[in-house]
MILUM-604293 format. One record per residue: x, y, z of N, C-alpha, C, O in turn; residue number from 0; residue in one letter. Coordinates in Angstrom, 1 decimal, always signed. Atoms other than C-alpha are relative to their C-alpha. Last residue first. Layout:
BEGIN
X,Y,Z,X,Y,Z,X,Y,Z,X,Y,Z,NUM,a
...
//
This chain:
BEGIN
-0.8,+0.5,-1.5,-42.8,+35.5,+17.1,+0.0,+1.0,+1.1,+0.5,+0.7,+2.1,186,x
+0.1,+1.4,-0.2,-46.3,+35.5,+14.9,+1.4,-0.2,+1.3,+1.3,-0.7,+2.4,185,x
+1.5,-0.1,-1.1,-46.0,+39.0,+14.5,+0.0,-1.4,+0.7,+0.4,-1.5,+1.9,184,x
-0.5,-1.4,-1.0,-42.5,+39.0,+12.3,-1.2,-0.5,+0.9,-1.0,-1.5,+1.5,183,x
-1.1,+0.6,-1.1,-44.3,+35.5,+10.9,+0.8,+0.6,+0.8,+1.2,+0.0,+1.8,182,x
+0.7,+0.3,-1.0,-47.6,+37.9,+9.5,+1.5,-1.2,+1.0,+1.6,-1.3,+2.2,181,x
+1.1,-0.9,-1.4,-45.5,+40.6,+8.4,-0.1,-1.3,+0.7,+0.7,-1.5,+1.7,180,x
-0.8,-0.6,-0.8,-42.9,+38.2,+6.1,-0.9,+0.6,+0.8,-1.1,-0.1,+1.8,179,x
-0.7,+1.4,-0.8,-46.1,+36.4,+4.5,+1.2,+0.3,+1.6,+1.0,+0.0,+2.8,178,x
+0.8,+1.2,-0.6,-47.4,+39.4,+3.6,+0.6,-0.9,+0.9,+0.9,-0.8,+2.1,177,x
-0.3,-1.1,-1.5,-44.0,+40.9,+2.0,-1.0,-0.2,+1.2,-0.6,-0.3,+2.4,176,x
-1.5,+0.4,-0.6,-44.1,+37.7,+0.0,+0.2,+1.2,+1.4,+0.4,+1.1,+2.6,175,x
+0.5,+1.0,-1.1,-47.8,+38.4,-0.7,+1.3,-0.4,+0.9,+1.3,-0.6,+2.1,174,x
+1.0,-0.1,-1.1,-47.0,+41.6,-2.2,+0.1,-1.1,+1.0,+0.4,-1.0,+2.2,173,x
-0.6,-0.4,-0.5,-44.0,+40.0,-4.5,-0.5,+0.7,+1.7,+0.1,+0.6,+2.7,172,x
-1.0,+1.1,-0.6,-46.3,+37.8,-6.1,+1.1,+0.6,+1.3,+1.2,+0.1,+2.4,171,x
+0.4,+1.1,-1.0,-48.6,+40.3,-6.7,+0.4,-0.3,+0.9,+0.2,+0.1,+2.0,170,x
+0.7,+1.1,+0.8,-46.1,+42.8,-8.2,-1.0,-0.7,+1.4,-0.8,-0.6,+2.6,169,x
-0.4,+1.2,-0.6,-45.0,+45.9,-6.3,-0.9,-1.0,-1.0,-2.0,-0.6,-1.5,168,x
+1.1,+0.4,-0.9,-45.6,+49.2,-8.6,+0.3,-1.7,+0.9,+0.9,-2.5,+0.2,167,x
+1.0,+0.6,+0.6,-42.4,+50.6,-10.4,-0.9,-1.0,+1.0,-0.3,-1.8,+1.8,166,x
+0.1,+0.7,+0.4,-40.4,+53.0,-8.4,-1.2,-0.9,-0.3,-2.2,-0.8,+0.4,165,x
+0.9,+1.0,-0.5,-40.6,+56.3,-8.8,+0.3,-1.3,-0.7,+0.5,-1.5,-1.9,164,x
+0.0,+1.6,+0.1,-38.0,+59.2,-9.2,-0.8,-1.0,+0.5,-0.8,-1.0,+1.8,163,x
-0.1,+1.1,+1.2,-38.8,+62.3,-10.6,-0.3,-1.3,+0.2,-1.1,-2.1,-0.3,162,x
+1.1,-0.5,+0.6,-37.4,+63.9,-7.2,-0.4,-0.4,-1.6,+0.6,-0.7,-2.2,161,x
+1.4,+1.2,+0.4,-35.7,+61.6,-5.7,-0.9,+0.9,-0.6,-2.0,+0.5,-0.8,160,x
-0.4,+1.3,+0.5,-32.1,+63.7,-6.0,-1.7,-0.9,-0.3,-2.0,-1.5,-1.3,159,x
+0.3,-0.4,+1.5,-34.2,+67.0,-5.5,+0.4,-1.2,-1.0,+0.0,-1.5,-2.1,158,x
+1.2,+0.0,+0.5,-34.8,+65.5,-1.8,-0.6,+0.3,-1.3,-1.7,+0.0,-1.6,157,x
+0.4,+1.8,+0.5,-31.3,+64.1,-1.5,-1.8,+0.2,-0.2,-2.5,-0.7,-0.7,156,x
-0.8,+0.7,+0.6,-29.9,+67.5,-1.8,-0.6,-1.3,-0.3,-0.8,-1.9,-1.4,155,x
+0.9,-0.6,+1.0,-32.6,+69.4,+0.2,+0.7,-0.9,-1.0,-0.1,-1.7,-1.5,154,x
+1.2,-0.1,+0.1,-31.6,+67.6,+3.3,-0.8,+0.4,-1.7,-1.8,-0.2,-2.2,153,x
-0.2,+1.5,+0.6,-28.1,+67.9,+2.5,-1.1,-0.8,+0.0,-1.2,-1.7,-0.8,152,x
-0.6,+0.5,+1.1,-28.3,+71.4,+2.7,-0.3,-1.3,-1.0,-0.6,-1.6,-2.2,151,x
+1.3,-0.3,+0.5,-30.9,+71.3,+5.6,+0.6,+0.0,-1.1,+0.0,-0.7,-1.9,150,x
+0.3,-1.1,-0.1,-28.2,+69.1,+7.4,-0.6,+0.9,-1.2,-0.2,+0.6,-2.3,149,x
+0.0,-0.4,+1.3,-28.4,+65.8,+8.5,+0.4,+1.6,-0.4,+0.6,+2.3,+0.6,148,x
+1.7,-0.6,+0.4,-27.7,+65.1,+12.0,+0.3,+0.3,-1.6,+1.4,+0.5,-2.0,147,x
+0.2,-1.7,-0.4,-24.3,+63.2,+12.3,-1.0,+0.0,-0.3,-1.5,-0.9,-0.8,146,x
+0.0,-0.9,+1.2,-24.6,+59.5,+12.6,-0.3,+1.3,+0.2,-1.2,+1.8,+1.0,145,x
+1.4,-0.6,+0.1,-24.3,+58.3,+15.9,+0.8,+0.5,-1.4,+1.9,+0.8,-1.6,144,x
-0.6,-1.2,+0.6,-20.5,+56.0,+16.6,-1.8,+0.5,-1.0,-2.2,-0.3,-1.9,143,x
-0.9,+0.0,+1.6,-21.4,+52.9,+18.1,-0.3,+1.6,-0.1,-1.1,+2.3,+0.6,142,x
-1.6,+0.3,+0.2,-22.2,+52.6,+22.3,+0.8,+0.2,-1.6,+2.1,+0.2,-1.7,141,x
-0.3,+1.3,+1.4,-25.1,+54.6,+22.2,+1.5,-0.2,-0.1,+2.4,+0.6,-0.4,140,x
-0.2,+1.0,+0.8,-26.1,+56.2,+25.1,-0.2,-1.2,-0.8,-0.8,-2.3,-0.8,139,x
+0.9,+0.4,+1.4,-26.5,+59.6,+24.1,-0.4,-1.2,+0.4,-1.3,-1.6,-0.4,138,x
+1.0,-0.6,-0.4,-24.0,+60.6,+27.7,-1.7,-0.3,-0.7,-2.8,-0.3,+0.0,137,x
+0.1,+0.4,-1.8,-21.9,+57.8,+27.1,-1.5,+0.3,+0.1,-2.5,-0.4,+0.2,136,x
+0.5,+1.6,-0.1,-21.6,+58.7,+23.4,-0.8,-0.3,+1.1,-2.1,-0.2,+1.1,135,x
+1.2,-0.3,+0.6,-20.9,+62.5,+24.1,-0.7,-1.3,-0.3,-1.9,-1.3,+0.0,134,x
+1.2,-0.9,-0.7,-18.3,+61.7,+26.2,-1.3,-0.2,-0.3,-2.1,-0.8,+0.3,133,x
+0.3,+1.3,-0.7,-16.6,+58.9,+23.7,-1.0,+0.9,+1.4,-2.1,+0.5,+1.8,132,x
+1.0,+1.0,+0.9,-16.8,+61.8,+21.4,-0.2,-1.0,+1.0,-1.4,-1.3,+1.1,131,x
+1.0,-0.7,+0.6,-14.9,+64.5,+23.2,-1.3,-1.2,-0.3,-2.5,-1.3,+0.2,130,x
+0.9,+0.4,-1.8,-12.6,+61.7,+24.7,-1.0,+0.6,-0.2,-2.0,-0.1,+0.1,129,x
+0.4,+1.4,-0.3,-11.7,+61.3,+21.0,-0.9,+0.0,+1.6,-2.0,-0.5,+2.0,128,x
+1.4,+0.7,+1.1,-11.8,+64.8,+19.8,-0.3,-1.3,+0.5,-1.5,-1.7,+0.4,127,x
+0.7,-1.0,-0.3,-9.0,+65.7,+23.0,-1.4,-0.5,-0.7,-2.3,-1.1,-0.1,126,x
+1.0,+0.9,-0.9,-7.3,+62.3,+21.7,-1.0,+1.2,+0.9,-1.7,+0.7,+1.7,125,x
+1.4,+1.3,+0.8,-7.0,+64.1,+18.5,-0.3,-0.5,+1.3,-1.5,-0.5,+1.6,124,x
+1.4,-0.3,+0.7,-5.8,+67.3,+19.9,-0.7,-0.9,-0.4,-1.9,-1.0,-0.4,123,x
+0.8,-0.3,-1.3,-3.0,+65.7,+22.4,-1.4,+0.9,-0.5,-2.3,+1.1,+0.3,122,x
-0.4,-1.0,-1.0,-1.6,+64.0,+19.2,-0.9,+0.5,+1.1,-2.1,+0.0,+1.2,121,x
+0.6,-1.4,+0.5,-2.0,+60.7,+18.6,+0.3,+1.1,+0.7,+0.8,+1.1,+1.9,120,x
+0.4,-1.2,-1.1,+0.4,+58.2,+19.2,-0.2,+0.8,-0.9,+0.5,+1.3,-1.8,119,x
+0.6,-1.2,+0.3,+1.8,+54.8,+17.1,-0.8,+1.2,+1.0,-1.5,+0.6,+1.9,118,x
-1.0,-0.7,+0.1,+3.4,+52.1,+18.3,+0.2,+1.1,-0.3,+1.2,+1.9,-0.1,117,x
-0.9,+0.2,-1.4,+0.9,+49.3,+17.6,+1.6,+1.0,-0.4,+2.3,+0.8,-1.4,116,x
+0.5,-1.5,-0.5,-1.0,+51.3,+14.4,+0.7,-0.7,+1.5,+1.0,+0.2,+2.3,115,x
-0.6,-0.8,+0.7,+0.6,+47.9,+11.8,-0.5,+1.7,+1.1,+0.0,+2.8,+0.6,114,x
-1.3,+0.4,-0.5,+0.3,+45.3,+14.4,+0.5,+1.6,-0.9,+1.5,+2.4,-0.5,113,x
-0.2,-0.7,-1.6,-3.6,+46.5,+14.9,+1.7,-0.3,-0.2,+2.3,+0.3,+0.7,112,x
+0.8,-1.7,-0.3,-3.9,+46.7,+10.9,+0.7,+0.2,+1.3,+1.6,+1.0,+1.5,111,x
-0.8,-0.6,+0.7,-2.1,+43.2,+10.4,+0.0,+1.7,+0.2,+0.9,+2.6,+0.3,110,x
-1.1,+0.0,-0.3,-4.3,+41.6,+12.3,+1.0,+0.7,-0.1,+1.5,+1.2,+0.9,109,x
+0.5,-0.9,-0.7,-7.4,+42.6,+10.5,+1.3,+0.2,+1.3,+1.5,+1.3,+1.9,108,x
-0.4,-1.5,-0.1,-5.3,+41.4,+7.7,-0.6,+0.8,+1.0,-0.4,+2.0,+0.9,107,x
-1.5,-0.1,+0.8,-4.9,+37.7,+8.8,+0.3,+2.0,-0.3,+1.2,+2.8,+0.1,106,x
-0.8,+0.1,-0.9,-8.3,+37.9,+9.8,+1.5,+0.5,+0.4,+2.0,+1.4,+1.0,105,x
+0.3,-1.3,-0.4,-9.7,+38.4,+6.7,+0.9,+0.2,+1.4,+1.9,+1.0,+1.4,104,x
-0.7,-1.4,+0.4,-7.5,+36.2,+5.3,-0.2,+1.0,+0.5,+0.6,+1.9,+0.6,103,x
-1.2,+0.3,-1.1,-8.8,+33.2,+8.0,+0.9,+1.4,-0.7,+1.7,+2.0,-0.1,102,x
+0.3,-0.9,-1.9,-12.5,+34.4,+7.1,+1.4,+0.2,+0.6,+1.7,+1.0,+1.4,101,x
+0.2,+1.1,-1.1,-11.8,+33.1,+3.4,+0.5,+1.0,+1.4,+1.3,+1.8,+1.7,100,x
-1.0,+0.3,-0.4,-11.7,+36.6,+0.8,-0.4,-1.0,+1.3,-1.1,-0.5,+2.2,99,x
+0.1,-0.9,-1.0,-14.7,+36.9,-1.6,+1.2,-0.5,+1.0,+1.4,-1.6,+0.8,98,x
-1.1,+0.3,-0.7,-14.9,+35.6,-5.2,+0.2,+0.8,+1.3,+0.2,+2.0,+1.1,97,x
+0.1,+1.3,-0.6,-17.7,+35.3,-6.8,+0.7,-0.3,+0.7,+0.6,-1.4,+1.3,96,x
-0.9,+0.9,+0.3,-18.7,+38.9,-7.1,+0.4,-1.5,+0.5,+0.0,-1.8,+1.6,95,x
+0.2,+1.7,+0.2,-22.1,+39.8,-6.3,+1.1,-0.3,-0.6,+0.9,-1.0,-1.6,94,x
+0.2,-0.4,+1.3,-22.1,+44.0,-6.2,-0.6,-1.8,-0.8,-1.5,-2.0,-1.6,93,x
+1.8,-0.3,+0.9,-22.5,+43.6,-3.0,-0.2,-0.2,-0.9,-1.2,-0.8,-1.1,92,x
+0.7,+0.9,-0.8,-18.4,+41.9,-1.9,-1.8,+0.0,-0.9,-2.4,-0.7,-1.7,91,x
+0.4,+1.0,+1.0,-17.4,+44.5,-4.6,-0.7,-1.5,+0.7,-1.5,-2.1,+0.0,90,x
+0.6,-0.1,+1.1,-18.4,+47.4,-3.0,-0.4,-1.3,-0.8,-1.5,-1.7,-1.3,89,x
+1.5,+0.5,-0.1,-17.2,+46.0,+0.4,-0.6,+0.3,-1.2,-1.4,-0.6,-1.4,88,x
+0.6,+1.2,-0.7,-14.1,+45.8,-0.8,-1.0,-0.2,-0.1,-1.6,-0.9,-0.9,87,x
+0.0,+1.4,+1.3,-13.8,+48.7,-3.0,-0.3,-1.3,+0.6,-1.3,-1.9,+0.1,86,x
+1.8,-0.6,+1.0,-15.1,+50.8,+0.6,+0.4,-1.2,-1.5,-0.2,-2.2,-1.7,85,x
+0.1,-1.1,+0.7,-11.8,+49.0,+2.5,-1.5,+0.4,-0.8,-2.4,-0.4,-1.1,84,x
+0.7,-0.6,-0.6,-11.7,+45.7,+4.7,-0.7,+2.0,-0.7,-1.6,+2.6,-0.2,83,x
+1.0,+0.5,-0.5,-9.9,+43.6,+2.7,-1.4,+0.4,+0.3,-2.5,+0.1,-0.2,82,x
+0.8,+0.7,+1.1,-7.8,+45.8,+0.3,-1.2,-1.1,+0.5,-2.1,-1.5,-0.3,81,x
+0.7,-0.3,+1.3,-7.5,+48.1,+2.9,-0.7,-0.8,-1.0,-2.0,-0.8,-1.2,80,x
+1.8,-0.2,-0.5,-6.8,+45.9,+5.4,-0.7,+0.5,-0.8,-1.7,+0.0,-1.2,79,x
+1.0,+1.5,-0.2,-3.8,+44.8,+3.4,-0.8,-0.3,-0.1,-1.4,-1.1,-0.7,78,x
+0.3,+0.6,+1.4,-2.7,+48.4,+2.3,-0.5,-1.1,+0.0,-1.4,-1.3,-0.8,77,x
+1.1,-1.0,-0.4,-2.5,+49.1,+6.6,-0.6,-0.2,-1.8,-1.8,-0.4,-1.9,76,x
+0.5,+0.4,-0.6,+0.3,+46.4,+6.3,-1.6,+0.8,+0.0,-2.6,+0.1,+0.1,75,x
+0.1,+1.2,+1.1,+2.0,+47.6,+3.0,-1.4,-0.7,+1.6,-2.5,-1.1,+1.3,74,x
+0.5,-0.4,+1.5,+2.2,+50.8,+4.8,-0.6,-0.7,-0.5,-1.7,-0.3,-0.9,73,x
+1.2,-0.4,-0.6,+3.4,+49.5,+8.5,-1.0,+0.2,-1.0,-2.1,-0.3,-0.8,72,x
-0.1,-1.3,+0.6,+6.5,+47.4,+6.8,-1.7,+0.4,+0.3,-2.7,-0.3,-0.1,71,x
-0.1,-1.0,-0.8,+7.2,+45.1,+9.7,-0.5,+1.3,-0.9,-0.7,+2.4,-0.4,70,x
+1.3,-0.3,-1.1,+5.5,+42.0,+7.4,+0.4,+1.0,+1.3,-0.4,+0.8,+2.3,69,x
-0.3,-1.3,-0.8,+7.4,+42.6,+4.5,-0.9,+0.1,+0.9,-1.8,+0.9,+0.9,68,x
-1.6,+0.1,+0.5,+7.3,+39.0,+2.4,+0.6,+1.3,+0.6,+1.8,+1.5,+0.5,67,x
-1.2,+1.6,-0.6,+4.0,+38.1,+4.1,+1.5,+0.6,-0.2,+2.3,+0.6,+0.7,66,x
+0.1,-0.4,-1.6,+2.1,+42.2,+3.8,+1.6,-1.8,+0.5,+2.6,-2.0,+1.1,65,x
-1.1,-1.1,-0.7,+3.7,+41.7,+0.3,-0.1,+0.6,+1.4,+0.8,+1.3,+2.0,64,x
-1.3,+0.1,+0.1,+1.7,+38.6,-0.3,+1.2,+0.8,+0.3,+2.2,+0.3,+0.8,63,x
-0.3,+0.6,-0.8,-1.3,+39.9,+1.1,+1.3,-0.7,+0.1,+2.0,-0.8,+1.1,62,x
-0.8,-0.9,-1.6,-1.1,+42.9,-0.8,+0.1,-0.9,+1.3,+0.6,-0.5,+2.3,61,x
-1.3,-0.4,+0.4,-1.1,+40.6,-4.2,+0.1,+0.9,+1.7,+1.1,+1.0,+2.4,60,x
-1.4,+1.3,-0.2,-3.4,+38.3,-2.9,+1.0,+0.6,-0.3,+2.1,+0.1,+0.0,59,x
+0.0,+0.0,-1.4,-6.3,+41.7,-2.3,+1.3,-1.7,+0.6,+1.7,-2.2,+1.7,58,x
-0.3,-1.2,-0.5,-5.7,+42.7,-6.0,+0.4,-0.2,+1.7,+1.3,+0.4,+2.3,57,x
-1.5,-0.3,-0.1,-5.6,+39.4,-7.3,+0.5,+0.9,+0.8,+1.5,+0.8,+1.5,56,x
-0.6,+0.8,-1.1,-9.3,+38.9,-5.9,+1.8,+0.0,-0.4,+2.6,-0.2,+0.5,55,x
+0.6,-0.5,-1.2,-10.7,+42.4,-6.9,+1.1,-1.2,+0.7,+1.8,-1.0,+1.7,54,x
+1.7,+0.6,-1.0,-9.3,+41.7,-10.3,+0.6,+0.5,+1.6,+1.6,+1.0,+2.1,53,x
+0.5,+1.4,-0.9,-6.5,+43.4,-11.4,-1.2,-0.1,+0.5,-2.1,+0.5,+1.1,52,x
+1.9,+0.3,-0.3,-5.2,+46.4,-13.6,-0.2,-1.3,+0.3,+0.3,-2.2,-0.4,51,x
+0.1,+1.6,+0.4,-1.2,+47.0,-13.0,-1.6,+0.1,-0.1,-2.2,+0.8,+0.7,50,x
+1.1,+0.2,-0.4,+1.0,+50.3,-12.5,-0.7,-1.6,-0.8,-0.2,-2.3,-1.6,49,x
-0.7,+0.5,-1.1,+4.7,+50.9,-12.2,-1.9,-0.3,+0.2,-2.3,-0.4,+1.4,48,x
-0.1,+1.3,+0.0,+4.4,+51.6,-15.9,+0.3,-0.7,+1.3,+1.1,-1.6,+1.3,47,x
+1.1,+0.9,+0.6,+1.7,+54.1,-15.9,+0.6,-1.3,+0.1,-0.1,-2.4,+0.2,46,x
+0.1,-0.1,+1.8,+3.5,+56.3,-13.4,-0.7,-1.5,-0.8,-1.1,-2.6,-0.3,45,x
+1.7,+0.3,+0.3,+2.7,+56.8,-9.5,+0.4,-0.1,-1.7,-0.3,+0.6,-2.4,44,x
+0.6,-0.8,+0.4,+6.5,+55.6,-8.4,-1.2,+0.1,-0.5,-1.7,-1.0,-0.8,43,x
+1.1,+0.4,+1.2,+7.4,+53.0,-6.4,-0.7,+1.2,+0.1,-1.3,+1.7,+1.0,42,x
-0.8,-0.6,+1.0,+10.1,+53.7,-3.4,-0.9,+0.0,-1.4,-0.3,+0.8,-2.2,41,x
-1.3,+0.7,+0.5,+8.7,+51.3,-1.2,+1.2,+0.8,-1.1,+2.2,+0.4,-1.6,40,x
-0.7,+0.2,-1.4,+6.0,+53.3,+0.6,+1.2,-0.7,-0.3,+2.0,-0.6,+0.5,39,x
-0.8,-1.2,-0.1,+4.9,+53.7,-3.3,+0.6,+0.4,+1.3,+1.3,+1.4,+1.2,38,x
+1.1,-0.9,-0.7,+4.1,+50.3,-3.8,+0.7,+1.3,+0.5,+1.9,+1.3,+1.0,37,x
-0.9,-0.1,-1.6,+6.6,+48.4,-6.2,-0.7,+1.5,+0.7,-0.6,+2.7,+0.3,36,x
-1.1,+0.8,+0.2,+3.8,+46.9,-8.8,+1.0,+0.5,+0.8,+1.1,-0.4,+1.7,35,x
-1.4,-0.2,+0.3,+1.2,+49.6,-8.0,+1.2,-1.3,+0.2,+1.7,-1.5,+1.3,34,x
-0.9,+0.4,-1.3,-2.1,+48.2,-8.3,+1.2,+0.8,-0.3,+1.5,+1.1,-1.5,33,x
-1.4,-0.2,+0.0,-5.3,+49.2,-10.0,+0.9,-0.1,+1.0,+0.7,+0.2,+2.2,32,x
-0.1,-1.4,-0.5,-8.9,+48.0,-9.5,+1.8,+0.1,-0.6,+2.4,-0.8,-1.1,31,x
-1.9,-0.3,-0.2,-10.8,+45.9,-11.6,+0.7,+1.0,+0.9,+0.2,+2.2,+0.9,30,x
-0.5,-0.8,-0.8,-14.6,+44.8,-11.8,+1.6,+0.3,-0.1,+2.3,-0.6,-0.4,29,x
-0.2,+0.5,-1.0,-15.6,+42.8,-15.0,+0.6,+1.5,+1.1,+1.0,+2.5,+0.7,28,x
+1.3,+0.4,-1.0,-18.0,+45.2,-17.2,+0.7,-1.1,+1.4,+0.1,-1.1,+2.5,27,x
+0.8,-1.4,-0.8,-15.6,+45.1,-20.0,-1.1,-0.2,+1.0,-1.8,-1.1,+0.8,26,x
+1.2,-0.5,+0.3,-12.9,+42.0,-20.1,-0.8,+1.4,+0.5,-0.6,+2.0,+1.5,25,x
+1.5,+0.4,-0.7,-9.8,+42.2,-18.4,-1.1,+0.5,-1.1,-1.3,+1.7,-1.4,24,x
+1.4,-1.2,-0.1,-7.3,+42.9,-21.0,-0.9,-0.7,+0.6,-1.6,-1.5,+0.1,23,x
+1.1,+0.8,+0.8,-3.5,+39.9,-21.1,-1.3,+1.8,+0.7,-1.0,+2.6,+1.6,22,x
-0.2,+1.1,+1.8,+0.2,+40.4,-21.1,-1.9,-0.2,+0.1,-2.4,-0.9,-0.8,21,x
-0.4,-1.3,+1.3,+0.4,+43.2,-17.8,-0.3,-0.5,-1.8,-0.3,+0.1,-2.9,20,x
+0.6,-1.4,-0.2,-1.9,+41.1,-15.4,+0.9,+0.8,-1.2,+0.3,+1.3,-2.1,19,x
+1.3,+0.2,+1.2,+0.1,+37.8,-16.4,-0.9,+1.0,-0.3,-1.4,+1.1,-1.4,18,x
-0.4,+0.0,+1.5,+3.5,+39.4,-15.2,-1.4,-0.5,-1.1,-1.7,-0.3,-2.3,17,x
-0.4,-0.8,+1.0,+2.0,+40.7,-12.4,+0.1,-0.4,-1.0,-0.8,-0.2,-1.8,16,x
+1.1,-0.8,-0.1,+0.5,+37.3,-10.8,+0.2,+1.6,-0.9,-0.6,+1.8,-1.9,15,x
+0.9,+0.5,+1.0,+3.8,+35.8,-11.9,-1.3,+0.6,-0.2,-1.7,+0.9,-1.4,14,x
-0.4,-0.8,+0.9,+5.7,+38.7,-9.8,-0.7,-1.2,-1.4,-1.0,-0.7,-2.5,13,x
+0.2,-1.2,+0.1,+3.8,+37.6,-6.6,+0.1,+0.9,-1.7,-0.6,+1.7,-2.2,12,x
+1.5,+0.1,+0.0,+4.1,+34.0,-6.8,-0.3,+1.7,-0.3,-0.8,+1.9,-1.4,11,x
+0.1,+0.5,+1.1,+8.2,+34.6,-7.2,-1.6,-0.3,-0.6,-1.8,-0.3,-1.8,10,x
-0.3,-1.0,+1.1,+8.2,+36.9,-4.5,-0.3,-0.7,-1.3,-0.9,+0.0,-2.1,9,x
+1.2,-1.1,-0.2,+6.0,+34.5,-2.1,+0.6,+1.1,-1.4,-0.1,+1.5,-2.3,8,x
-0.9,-1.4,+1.1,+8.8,+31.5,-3.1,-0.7,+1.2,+0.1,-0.4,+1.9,-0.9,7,x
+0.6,-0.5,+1.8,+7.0,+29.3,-0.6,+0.3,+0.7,-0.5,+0.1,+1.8,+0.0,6,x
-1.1,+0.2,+0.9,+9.0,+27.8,+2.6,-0.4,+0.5,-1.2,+0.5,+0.6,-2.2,5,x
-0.9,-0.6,-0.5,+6.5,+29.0,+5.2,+1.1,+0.0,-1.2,+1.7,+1.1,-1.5,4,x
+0.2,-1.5,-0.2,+3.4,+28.0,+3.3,+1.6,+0.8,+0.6,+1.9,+1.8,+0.0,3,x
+0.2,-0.3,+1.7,+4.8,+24.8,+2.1,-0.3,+1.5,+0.5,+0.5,+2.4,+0.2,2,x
-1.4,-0.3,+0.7,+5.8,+24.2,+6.1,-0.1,+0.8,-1.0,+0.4,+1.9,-0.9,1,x
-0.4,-1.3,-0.6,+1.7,+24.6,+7.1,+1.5,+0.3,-0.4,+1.7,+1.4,-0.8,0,x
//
């Protein structure tokens, strides 16, 4: 536990860049882009304050800078992000091999509530908030209802499948689904 406290974190940090700008991720690996001094820091959006990274650099480099600036709210709420965020979970599915240990997640889910401690909505949002925890109650369902569709969006995903068929279930695959029925029933 010391080594962690005592660890050059900037010096870890700017190796990780420096090999990121000297070498081309392959095509087809995932990547996302970083800003090298984040723009809550004064860090501009331009090409050279930018970096392409793996999924798992991407989420050690904001953990490092959540460590080496851990009041800065930005870099904290960028953490979760990179944990907890839609690329996250993207890449989690997708089957990458690398996924972040329970104790990081943590670590930035942390980080989130330290980073909105202090913060106040205005008297319109929590108006929308009680609104909704109302309407919950009343529905209830304790999680957050998906809106109704709407005939728009309805028609949208109906012209979307339209054409599309998938190819016939195999055998092998039948029986599998089989199998699954009769032990659902069974308990």
């Amino acid at each position: 536990m010391l080594n962690y406290l005592i660890m050059d974190w900037k010096r870890v940090y700017l190796e990780i860049i420096d090999r990121a700008r000297t070498r081309v991720i392959q095509k087809g690996i995932y990547r996302e882009t970083h800003h090298i001094v984040p723009i809550c820091m004064g860090g501009e959006n331009t090409k050279e304050n930018k970096v392409e990274l793996t999924y798992r650099e991407h989420f050690i480099c904001h953990r490092i800078l959540h460590i080496i600036f851990p009041k800065n709210k930005e870099l904290a709420s960028a953490f979760h992000i990179s944990a907890y965020g839609t690329n996250a979970r993207k890449t989690r599915k997708s089957g990458v091999l690398w996924c972040p240990s329970s104790r990081a997640l943590e670590a930035a889910r942390i980080a989130k509530i330290h980073a909105r401690t202090g913060t106040h909505h205005s008297e319109e949002t929590k108006a929308k908030m009680a609104e909704t925890h109302r309407l919950r109650k009343e529905m209830g369902t304790p999680r957050k209802p998906s809106p109704p569709l709407t005939e728009e969006t309805k028609e949208k995903m109906r012209q979307a499948k339209l054409g599309k068929s998938r190819a016939p279930f195999t055998e092998e695959h039948k029986a599998k689904l089989r199998e699954a029925r009769a032990n659902r029933k069974s308990k």
